[in-house]
VEXLUMNU-42659 format. One record per residue (C-alpha): x, y, z. Coordinates in pm, whole numbers, plus 50000, padded with zeros to 5 digits. Layout:
XYZ ...
! end
This chain:
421213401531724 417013400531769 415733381531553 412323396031408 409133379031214 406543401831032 402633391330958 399863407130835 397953399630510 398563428330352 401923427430180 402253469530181 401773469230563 404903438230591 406833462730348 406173494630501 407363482930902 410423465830725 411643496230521 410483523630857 413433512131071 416953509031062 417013469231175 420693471731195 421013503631444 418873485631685 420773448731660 417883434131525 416993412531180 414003407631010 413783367730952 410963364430772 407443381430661 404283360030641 400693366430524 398513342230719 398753330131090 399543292130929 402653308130751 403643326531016 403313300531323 405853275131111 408293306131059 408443310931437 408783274031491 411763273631214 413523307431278 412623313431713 412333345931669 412533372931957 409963395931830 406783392431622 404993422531471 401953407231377 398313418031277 395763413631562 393483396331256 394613371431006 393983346030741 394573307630902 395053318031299 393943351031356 396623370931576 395073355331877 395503322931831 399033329131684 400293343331998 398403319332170 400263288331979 403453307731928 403383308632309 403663270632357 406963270932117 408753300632320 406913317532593 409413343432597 408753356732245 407863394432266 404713409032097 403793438731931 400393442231779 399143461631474 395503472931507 393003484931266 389603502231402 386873484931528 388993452331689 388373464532029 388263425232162 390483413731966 393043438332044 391903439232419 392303404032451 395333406532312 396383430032571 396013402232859 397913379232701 400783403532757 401543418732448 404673445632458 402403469932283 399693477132044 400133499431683 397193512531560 396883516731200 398163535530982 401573526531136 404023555831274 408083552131238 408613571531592 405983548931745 407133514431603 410963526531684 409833536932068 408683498032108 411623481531953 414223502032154 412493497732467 412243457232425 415823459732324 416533475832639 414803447532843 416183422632612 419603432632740 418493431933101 416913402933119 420023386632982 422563408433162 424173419632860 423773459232953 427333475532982 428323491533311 427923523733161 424223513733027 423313497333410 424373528633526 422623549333290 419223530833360 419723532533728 420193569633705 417113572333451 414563554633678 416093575633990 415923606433785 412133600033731 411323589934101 413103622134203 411163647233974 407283626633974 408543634334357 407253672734277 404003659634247 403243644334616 405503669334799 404363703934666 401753702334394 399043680134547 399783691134876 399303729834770 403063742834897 403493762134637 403323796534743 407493805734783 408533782034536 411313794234294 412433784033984 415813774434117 414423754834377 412633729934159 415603724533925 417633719534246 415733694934475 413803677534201 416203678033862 414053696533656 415573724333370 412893751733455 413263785333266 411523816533312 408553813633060 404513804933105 403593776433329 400833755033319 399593723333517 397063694933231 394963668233365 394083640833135 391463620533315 390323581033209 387133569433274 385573539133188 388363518233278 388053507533649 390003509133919 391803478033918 396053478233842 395563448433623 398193447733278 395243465733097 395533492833294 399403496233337 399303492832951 397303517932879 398963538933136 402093533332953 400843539632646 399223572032683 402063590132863 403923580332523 401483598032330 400913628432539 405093633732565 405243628532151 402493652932127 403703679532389 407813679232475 409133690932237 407213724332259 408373727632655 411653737432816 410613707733053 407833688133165 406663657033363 403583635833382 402463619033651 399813589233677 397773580333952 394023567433994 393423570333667 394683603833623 397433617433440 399043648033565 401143670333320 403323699633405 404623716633170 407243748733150 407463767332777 408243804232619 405733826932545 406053820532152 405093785432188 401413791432376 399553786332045 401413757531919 400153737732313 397123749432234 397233733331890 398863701532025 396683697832287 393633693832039 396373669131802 396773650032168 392833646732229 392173628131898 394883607131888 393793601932258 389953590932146 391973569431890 392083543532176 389223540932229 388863517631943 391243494632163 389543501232515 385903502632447 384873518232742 387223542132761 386613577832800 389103610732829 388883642432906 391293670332932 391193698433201 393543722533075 394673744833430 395673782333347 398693797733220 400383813733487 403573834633414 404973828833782 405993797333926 404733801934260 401113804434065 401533771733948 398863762434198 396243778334075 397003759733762 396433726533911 393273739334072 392173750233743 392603715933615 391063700533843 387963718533851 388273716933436 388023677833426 384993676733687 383623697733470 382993670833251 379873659133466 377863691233356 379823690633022 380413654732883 383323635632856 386013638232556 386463673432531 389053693632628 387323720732912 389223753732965 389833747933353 388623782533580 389293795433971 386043795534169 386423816634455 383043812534641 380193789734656 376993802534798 374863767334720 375553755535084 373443789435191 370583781634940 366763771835038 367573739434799 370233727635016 368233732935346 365063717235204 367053687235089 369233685335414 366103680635635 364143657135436 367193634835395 368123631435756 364533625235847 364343598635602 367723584235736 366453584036071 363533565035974 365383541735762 362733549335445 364323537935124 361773553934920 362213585635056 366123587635047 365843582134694 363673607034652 365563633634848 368483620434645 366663631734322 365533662234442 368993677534489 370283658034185 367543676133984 367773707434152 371613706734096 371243703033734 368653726733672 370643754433840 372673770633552 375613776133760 376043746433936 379753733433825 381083697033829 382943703534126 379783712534291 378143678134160 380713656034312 381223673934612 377383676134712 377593633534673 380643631634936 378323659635139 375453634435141 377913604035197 378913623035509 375393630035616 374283590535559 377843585135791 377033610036059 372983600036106 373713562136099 376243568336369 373993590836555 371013565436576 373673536736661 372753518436311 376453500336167 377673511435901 379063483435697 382543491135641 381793523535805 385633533635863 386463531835485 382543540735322 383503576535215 387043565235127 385613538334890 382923558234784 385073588034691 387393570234451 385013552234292 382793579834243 386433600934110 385833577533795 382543580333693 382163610033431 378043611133437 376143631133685 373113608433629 375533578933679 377363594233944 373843598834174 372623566434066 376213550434207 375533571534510 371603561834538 372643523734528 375563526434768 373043544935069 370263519534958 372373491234978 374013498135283 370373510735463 369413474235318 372503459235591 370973483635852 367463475935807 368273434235821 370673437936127 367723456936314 365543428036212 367683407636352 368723423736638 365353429436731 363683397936657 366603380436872 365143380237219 361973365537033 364103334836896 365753328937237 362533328037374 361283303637115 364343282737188 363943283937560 360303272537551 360993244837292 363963232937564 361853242337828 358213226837780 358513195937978 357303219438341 355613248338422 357353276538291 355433311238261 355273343438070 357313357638351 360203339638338 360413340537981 360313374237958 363123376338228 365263352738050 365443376237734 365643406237932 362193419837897 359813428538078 356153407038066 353883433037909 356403443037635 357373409737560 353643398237572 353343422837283 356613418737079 356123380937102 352413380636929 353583409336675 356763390736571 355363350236580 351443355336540 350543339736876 350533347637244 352903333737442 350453304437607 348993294237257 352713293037118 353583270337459 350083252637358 351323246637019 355143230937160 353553208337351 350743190837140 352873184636861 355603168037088 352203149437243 351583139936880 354583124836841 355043106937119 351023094737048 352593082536684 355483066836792 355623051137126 353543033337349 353093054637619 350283058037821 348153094137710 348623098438109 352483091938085 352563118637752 349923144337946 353063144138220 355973142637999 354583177937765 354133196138088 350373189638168 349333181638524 345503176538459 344663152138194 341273169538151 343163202238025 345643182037832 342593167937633 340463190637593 343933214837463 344663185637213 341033185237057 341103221437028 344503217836799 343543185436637 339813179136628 340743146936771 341213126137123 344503114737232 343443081137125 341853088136818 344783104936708 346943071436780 344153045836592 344133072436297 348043080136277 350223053936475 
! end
């Protein structure tokens, strides 16, 4: 039997979780109730419990700090949360320390009774106490899913839809189809990130729970699916029960925005794809959808948005488009920051003051430009950093961001910083010959080396280097030489004895005459000045 521990400091909240379930049914008993995190951190060191219900904010140790410290006792102690609104990091924190789930208030008996049976479930894996019948039964569940979310990859996404039947679904993928009104939702997260850290498997979890308590029971069947932040439903009901999903998808969109009081940043939005009567239709559904939730870039985000088929798209064929296509590739070519971002919010402003211009269109012109920035980099034989994943990258992050003024400010900073690469590997590519050629005169100095075969060495030839070399250091290339050589004379003058002859010969003068009257011109001084004033 599970032993179980109650906290919160409110003594209707302890009494209300304790008289929702049947503790017996489930093989569990309630040990003890506390009020404080003091109370309830020597109840868990006295009874061990298996479970703790506890408030994420308390009297003595808040929750935190009583999972934290319950932790140390019996790291294997499952938690499960109880939220009020406006605990975001307290609850989110929470979350990483690996709670088993999170209640928000006021509590719900089919919730709280969802979380116990499931960690009674693992409880009896992890120890290996399932009967052969429940192994069995578990195996069969978690193939049973893998088969039907299998409908997803293999026809939905992959739009082979047009001859399905009814019968062939419920054969190849285990699904109880009936004749009735199909229809494909898309619930999509932003807000969240991308990463597939516990936060985000939680709250994965956690709405597919709500959205299956909010819609299956209305359905002959359905399945959800989650993937890059996106959660997929498809749903089969009768005719009599299209106003009641209607109704329940509204019921699913607040309790939906009720986590948001957990996840801060979080924000949903429901593309609801069209009813179709047929099930080879059921793509149109799912385009519906999909265009519904990218609505929310003209729309805003947490709504529901009645999904539509667009069947053309003349913007491609507008003067807006052409205007914007040349000025951007002529900026690209040049490599002018100033005037990419401008083109950029030319189109993002011309976009947006177009009163037909749909989400869909939004997102799709920023992969159009992404493509552009890809195939005029290439063209002009600038890198790309990351070049053979930079749509790929920018695509799904782009997939998660539910402003259009975000959206073109992501895409604005990931051209800018990427022309920023280009524009410092040019620099450096083409100021490379000049820093051999520094190098090679600095090794060099010691004989009579001229502009000639300098300019050979680095693959130039005389006149162009000539020019490149005073553009990129400032001075010709016999007043840079001029400058190697008196400072080595200067300090050979400082620190040896050497005779001003001996240094004239070793900095690669033949005529002391020139060699003196070249070190006054740098130093206002004589050889041997220099020495009496500096050695």
């Amino acid at each position: 039997m599970l032993k179980v521990i109650i906290a919160d400091d409110e003594d209707k909240i302890c009494q209300l979780i304790f008289k929702l379930i049947d503790w017996d049914s489930l093989d569990m008993k309630v040990e003890a109730i506390a009020h404080n995190g003091i109370d309830a951190l020597e109840l868990a060191k006295l009874n061990n419990p298996d479970i703790i219900i506890t408030d994420i904010r308390m009297p003595g140790y808040d929750g935190l700090d009583f999972i934290s410290r319950t932790r140390e006792i019996n790291p294997d102690i499952q938690f499960v949360i109880i939220s009020g609104y406006q605990q975001f990091e307290y609850a989110h924190k929470a979350i990483k320390y690996g709670v088993i789930d999170y209640l928000l208030k006021p509590i719900k008996k089919n919730e709280l009774l969802a979380t116990l049976t499931k960690i009674k479930n693992q409880y009896l894996e992890r120890v290996d106490l399932l009967t052969k019948e429940e192994q069995s039964e578990l195996s069969i569940r978690n193939n049973i899913y893998k088969l039907r979310t299998g409908l997803f990859n293999s026809v939905l996404f992959n739009n082979r839809t047009k001859n399905i039947t009814i019968d062939f679904i419920n054969s190849n993928y285990g699904y109880r189809f009936k004749e009735g009104l199909f229809q494909i939702i898309i619930v999509k997260l932003d807000g969240v990130g991308r990463s597939y850290s516990t936060t985000i498997t939680f709250l994965e979890e956690k709405l597919l729970k709500i959205i299956h308590n909010n819609l299956k029971e209305y359905c002959y069947d359905m399945e959800n699916y989650f993937e890059n932040n996106i959660i997929y439903c498809f749903m089969n009901y009768n005719f009599d029960n299209k106003k009641n999903i209607r109704h329940q998808c509204k019921r699913l969109m607040d309790e939906l925005l009720l986590q948001r009081e957990i996840f801060e940043n979080l924000e949903v939005t429901i593309g609801l794809g069209t009813v179709e009567t047929e099930i080879p239709m059921i793509g149109n559904s799912y385009k519906a959808a999909v265009w519904a939730y990218q609505q929310r870039l003209v729309l805003g985000t947490n709504k529901i948005i009645e999904g539509k088929i667009i069947t053309s798209n003349n913007f491609v064929d507008s003067d807006l488009f052409h205007d914007f296509n040349k000025d951007m590739k002529a900026a690209l070519e040049r490599l002018d920051k100033e005037s990419v971002t401008s083109a950029i919010h030319y189109i993002r402003e011309g976009l947006r003051n177009r009163p037909e211009t749909s989400g869909h269109e939004l997102l799709q012109m920023t992969k159009e430009i992404c493509n552009l920035f890809l195939f005029t980099m290439r063209y002009n034989k600038f890198p790309v950093d990351g070049g053979d994943n930079f749509l790929e990258n920018f695509s799904m992050n782009a997939n998660d961001i539910g402003s259009a003024y975000k959206l073109y400010q992501y895409l604005t900073d990931v051209i800018v910083n990427s022309m920023d690469k280009i524009i410092e590997d040019k620099r450096q590519s083409d100021t490379r010959p000049i820093r051999d050629a520094k190098q090679f005169i600095q090794t060099n100095y010691t004989r009579q080396i001229t502009l000639d075969e300098v300019s050979g060495k680095v693959g130039f030839n005389a006149t162009y280097f000539s020019s490149l070399f005073k553009k990129e250091t400032g001075y010709t290339f016999l007043e840079y030489l001029s400058e190697v050589r008196i400072n080595k004379a200067k300090e050979l003058l400082k620190d040896t004895n050497y005779s001003v002859m001996a240094i004239c010969e070793h900095v690669g003068y033949s005529d002391i005459k020139h060699f003196t009257k070249t070190f006054v011109k740098h130093t206002n001084l004589k050889p041997n000045e220099y020495r009496k004033l500096y050695s």
